[in-house]
C-alpha positions as CSV (number, residue, x, y, z in Angstrom):
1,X,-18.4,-0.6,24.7
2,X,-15.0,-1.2,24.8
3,X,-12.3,-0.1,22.3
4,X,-11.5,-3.1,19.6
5,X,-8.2,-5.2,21.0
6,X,-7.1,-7.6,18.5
7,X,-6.1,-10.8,20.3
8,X,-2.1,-11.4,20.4
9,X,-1.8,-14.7,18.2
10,X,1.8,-15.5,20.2
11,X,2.9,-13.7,23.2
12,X,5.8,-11.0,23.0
13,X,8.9,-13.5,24.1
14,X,7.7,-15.9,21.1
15,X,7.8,-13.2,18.7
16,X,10.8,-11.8,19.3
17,X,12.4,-15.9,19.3
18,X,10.8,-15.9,15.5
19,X,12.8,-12.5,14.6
20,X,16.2,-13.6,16.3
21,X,15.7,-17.3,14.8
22,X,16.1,-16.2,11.0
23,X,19.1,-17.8,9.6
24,X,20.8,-19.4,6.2
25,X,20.6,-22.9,5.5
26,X,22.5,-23.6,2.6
27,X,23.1,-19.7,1.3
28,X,19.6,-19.6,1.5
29,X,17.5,-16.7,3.8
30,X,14.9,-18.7,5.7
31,X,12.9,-17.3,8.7
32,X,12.5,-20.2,11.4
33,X,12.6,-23.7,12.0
34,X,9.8,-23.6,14.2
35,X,7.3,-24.2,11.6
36,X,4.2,-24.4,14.4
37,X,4.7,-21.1,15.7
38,X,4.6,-19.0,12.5
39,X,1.7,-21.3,11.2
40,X,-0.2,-20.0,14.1
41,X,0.4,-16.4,12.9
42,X,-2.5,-14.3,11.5
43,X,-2.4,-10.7,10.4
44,X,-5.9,-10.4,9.2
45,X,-7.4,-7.8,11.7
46,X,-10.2,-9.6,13.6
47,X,-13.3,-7.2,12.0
48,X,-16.6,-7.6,10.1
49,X,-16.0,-8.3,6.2
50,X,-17.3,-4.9,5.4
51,X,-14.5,-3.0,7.9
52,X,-11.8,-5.4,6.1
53,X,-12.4,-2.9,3.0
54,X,-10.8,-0.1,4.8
55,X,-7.3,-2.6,4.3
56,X,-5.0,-3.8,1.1
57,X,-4.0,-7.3,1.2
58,X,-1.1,-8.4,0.4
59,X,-0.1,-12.0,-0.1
60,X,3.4,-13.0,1.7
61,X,5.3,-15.8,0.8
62,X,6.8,-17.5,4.4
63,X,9.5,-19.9,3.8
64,X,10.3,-22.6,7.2
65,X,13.0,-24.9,7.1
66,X,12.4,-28.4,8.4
67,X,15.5,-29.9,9.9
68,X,14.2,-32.8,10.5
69,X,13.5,-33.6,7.0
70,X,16.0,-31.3,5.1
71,X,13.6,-29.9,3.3
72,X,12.0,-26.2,2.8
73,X,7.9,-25.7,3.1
74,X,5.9,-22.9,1.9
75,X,3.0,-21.2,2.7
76,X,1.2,-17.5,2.1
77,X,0.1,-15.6,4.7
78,X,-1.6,-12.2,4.4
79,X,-0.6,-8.5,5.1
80,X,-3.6,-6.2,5.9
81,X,-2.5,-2.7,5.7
82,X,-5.6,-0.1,6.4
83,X,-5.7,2.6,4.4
84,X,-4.9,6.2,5.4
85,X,-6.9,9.3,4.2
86,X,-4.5,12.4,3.3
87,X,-5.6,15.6,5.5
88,X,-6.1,18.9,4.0
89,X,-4.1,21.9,4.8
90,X,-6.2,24.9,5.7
91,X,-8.1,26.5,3.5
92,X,-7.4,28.2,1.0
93,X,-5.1,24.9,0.2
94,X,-6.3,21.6,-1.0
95,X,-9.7,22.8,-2.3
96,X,-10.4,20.0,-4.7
97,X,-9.0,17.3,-2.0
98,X,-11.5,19.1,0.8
99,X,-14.3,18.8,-1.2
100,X,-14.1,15.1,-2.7
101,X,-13.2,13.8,1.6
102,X,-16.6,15.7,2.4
103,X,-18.4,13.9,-0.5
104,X,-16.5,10.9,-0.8
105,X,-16.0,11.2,-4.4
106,X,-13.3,10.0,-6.6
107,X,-11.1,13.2,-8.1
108,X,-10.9,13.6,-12.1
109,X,-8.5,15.7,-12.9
110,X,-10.5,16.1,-16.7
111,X,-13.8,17.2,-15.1
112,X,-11.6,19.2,-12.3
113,X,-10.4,21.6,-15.4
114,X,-14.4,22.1,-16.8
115,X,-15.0,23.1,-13.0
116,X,-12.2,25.5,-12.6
117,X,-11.4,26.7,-15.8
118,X,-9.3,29.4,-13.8
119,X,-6.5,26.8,-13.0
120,X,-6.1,25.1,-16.5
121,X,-3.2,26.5,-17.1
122,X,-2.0,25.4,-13.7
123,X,-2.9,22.2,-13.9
124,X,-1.5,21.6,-17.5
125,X,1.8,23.2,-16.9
126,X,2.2,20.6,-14.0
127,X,0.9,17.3,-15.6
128,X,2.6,18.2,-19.5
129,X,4.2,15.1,-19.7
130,X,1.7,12.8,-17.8
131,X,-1.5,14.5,-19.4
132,X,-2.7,11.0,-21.2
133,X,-2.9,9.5,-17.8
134,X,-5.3,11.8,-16.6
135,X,-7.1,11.3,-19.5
136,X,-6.7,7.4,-19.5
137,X,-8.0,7.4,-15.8
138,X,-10.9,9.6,-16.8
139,X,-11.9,7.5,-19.5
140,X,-11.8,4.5,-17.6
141,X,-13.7,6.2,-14.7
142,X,-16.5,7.4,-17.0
143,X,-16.5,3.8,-18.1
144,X,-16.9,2.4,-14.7
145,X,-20.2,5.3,-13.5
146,X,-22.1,3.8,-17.0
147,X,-21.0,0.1,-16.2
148,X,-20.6,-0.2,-12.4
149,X,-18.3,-3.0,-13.1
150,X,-15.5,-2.4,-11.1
151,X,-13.1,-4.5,-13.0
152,X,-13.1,-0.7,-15.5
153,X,-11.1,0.7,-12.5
154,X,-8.1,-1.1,-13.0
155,X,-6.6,1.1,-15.2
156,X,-7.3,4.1,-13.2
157,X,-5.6,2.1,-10.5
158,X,-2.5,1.5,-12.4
159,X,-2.1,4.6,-14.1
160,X,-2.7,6.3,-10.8
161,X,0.5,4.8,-9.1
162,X,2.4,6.0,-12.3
163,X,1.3,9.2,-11.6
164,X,2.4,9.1,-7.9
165,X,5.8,8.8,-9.3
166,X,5.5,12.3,-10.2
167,X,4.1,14.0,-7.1
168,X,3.4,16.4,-5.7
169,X,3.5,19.2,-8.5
170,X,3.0,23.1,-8.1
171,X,-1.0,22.1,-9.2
172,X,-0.9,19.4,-6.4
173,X,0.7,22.0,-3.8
174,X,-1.3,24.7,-4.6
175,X,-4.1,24.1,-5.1
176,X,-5.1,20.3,-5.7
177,X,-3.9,18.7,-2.7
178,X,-2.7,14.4,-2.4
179,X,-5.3,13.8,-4.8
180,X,-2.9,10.8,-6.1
181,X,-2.8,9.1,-2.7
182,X,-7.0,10.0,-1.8
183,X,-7.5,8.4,-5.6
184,X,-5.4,5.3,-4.7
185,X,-7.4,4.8,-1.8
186,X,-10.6,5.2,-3.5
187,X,-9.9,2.8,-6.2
188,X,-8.4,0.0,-3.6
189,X,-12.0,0.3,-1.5
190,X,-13.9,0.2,-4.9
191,X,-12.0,-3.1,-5.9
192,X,-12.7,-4.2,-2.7
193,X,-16.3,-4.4,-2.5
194,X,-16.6,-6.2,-5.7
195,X,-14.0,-8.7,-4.5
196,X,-11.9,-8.0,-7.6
197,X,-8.1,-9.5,-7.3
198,X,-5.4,-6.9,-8.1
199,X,-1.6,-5.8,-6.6
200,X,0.7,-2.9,-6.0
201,X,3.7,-2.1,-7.0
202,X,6.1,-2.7,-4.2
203,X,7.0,0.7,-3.7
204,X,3.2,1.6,-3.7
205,X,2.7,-0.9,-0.6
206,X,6.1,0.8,1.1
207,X,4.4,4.0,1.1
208,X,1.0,2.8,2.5
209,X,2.4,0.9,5.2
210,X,4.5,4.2,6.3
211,X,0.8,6.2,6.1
212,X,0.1,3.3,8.2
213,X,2.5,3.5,10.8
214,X,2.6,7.5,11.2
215,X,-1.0,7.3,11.7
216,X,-0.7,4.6,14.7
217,X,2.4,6.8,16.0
218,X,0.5,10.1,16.2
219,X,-3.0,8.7,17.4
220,X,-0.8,6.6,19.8
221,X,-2.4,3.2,19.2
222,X,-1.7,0.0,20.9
223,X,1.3,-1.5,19.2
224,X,0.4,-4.6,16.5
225,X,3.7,-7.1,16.7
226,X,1.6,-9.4,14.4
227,X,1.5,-6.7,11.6
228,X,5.2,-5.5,12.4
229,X,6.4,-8.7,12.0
230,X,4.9,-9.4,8.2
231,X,5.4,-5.9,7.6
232,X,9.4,-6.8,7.7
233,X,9.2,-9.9,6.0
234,X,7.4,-7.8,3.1
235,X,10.3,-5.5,3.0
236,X,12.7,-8.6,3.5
237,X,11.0,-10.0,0.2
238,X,10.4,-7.0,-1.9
239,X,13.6,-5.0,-1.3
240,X,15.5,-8.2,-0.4
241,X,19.3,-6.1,-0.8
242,X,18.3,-3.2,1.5
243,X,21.2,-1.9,3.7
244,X,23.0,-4.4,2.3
245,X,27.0,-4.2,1.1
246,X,27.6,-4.7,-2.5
247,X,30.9,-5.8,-4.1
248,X,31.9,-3.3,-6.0
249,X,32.7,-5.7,-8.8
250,X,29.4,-6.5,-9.3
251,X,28.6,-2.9,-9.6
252,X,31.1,-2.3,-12.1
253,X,30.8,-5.7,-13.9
254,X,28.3,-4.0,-16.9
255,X,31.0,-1.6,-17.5
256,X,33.5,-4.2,-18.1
């Protein structure tokens, strides 16, 4: 059988006309006038619905400008970003990662202490001022084994990409391993399967779309321009000032 190709939706010469068309119309960012072109575009990865919970989705908003009516249009299009598994270091690292990959469990930090009572102390010292998340996203988790409703692991979700802020810590380093990002992971497929709605921070989505495109660079995968090109408008809408000059009067204006 031959390897999985995704079709190209618009060939490379029409792609790169979309990227060099963005422009202002009126002090206002817009992408392209040539609204049939990026209607035809289509990131979601051509794959059986059950493969598609491998991805998070994102929702992006594309705005065309229609010069022959003066107008702006609308329209949300979808970012598929698949998710990447962190890889233990060798052993003796990353015990409690190695052994939820292998099983494909999710990792409570609360039951993690009861099972190594030996590295309380270490995990403790590291989460002492983010200890009632773990406890939170236990809770919650317990909550989800007795109800199977899956809508119980949005908290865990959330509270999990608080404590990503924090990472990694000595526990994490020594001995836990990128619990927080395996967790994140875990939780997104969960949701997934049980069709429940949800979103990431944008900073959250940043970070999986990097996993994303490491992974492609070091397995040397065939280049997706589709997915590159909604990648940037993500990044165009969610960190619309990157790069970008400030007047230093504006900066200073608070202090005034």
């Amino acid at each position: 059988m031959e390897p999985f190709k995704p079709k190209p939706l618009l060939n490379k010469s029409e792609l790169r006309q979309i990227k060099k068309s963005r422009t202002r119309v009126e002090g206002k960012k817009v992408i392209t006038d040539d609204v049939k072109k990026l209607k035809s575009l289509n990131v979601t990865p051509d794959l059986p619905k059950k493969e598609l919970i491998q991805y998070y989705k994102e929702p992006i908003w594309i705005e065309y400008y229609i010069p022959r009516e003066s107008r702006f249009a609308y329209e949300v299009k979808y970012l598929f970003v698949k998710l990447i598994d962190p890889i233990p270091r060798p052993e003796p690292a990353d015990r409690v990662l190695r052994e939820a990959l292998k099983k494909g469990e999710f990792i409570d930090l609360i039951d993690v202490l009861f099972q190594y009572p030996e590295k309380e102390n270490l995990i403790r010292s590291s989460y002492l001022n983010t200890f009632s998340f773990l406890e939170s996203i236990s809770s919650n988790y317990k909550q989800y084994l007795k109800s199977k409703d899956a809508y119980d692991l949005r908290v865990p979700l959330f509270h999990t990409e608080a404590l990503m802020k924090r990472e990694p810590t000595v526990a994490t380093l020594e001995f836990l391993g990128a619990f927080t990002i395996y967790n994140l992971n875990w939780l997104i497929r969960k949701l997934n399967e049980a069709g429940e709605e949800f979103s990431l921070e944008d900073e959250t989505i940043s970070m999986l779309i990097k996993r994303r495109n490491e992974y492609w660079d070091e397995k040397s995968l065939i280049a997706d321009e589709d997915f590159e090109l909604f990648a940037a408008l993500f990044y165009e809408q969610a960190f619309p000032h990157r790069g970008s000059d400030f007047d230093e009067t504006l900066l200073m204006r608070d202090q005034i």
